[in-house]
Every structure is written in structure tokens, then in C-alpha cells.
C-alpha positions as CSV (number, residue, x, y, z in Angstrom):
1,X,-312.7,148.2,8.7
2,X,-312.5,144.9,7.0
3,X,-311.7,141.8,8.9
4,X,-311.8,138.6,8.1
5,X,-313.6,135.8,10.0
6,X,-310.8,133.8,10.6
7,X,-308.5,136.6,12.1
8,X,-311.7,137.0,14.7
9,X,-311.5,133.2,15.9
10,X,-307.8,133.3,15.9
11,X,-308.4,136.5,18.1
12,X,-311.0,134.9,20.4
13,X,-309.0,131.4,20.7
14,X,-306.1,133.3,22.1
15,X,-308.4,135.6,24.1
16,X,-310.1,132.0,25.7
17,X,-306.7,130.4,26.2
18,X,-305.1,133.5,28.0
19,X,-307.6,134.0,30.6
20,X,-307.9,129.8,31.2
21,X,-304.1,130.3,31.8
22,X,-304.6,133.0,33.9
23,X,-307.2,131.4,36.0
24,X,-305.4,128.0,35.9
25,X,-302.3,129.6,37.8
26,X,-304.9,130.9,40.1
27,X,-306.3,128.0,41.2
28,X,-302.9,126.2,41.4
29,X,-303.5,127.3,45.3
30,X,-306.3,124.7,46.9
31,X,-305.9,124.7,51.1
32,X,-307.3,121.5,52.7
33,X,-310.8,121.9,54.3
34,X,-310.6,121.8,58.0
35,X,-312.0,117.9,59.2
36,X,-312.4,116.4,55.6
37,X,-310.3,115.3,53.0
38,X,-310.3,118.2,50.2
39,X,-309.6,116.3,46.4
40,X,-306.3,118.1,44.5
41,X,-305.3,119.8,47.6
42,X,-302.3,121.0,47.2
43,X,-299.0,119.4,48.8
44,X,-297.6,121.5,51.8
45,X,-294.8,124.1,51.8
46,X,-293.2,123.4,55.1
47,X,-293.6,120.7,57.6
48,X,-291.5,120.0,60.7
49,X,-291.3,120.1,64.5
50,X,-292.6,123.1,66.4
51,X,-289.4,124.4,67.9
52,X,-290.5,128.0,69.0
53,X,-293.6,129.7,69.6
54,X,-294.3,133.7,69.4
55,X,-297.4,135.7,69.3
56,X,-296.7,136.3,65.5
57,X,-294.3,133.1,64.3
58,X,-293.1,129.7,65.0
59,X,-290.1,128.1,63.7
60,X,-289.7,125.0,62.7
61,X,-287.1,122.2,62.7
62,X,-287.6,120.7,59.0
63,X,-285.2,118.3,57.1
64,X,-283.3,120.9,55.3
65,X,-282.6,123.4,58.5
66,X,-285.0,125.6,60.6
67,X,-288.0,127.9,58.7
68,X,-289.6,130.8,60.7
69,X,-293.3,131.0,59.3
70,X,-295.8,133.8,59.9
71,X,-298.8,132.7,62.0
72,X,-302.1,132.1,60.0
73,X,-304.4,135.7,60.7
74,X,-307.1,133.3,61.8
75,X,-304.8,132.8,65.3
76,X,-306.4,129.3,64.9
77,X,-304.5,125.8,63.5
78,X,-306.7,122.2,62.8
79,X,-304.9,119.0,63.6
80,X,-305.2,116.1,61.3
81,X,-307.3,113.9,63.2
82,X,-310.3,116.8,63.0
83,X,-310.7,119.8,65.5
84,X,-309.0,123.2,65.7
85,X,-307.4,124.9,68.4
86,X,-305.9,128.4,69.5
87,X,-302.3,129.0,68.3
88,X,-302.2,129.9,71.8
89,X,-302.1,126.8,73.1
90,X,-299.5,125.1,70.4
91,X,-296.8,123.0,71.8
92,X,-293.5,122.8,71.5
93,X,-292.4,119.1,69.8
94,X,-295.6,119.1,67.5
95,X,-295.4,117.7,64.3
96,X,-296.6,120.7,61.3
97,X,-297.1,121.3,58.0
98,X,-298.2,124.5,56.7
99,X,-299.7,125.6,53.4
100,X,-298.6,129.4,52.7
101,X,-300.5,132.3,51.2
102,X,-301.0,131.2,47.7
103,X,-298.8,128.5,48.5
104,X,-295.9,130.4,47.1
105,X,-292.9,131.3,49.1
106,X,-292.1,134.9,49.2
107,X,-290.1,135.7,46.6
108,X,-288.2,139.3,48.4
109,X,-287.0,136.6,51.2
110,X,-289.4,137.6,53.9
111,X,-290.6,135.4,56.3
112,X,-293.8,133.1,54.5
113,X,-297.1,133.5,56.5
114,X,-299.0,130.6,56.8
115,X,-302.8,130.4,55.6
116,X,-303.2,127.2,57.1
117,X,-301.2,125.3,59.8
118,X,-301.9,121.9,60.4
119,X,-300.6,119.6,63.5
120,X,-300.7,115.9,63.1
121,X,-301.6,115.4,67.1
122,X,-301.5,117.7,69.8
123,X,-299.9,115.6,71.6
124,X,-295.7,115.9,71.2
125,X,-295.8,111.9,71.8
126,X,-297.8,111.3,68.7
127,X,-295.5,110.6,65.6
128,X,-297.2,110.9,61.9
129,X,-296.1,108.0,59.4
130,X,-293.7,108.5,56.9
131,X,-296.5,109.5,54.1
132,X,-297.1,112.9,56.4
133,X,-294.1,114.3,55.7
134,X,-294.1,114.1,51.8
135,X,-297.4,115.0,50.2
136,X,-300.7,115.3,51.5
């Protein structure tokens, strides 16, 4: 078999450039590190008000209409200001954002489960500034 040198680059360029692609869409996915700020963290999916709580879900009331979310497996959610808590003992009228499994919404329209859920304060009184809502 007689192949050239320049067909084996070619070969191994494309080879390097698929699997940098492959990782990069990977990676896309960074969660924020509970009580620090985490550099390219990734914006969230959801944020709102906590209107309901169950065992397994909590809606909430966001600017385009209510979103259900699936509780993070953890049965734990961090607050902005440092700390973590039970999901247990989350209040209605909190202000959330959640970061989804692989940040990606589920594409076969179940409900999205959270991987992270953040509350700004848990206190309902507390109200984030405007920059909270957008991006984190």
C-alpha cells in the first residue's frame, strides 16, 4: 500500500479537528461551583419565582409563562450569597435560576431536570438586581 505523506497529514488534521469538535461541544456545559465565582460558566436555562414545590419538581413563574423543572438528584440547591440547603426547605416566592443537565433542554418535550438550582436569597423579601435575570 502506497500512500503518500501528505494524504497522512491531511488524514491526521481532520482526525485532530474532529475530536477538538467533539470535545468542544462537550465542554459547552460548565455549572457554577457552589460559593465561588466559576470563569466561562455557562448562562442559565430558566430563572424565575418558585411558584410550586413537589418532592420531584418545582415550577416556576419566568417571563415567558410557567416552566416545570425536575429537581437536581443531589435533593440540595446553593443560594447566591454562598451556602446550600435541602430542597426540602425551598420557599415559595424565591427568586431561581437553574442550569439543566448538559444545559440543554430536552429535545422529546419532557420536563428538563435541573443539575443545579440556584436561589438568589432564601428569603422571598430579597429581590436580585436586574443583571440576575440575564446572564450569570
Amino acid at each position: 500500500m502506497n500512500v503518500s505523506w501528505t494524504t497522512i497529514t491531511r488524514s491526521l488534521v481532520l482526525l485532530v479537528l474532529c475530536w477538538n469538535m467533539s470535545n468542544a461541544s462537550e465542554a459547552a456545559c460548565t455549572l457554577p461551583w457552589p460559593d465561588t465565582y466559576r470563569p466561562g460558566t455557562s448562562n442559565p436555562n430558566v430563572v424565575g419565582k418558585v411558584i410550586t414545590v413537589s418532592n420531584a419538581q418545582i415550577d416556576l413563574q419566568t417571563r415567558n409563562g410557567r416552566q416545570r423543572i425536575g429537581l437536581p438528584p443531589s435533593g440540595v440547591y446553593y443560594t447566591a450569597f454562598g451556602g446550600d440547603d435541602r430542597i426540602d426547605n425551598l420557599k415559595l416566592g424565591l427568586i431561581a435560576r437553574a442550569w439543566y443537565v448538559d444545559c440543554k433542554v430536552p429535545k422529546d418535550g419532557a420536563v428538563p431536570k435541573a443539575a443545579y438550582l440556584e436561589v438568589y436569597s432564601n428569603d422571598p423579601d430579597d429581590r436580585p438586581p436586574p443583571s440576575y435575570w440575564k446572564r450569570y
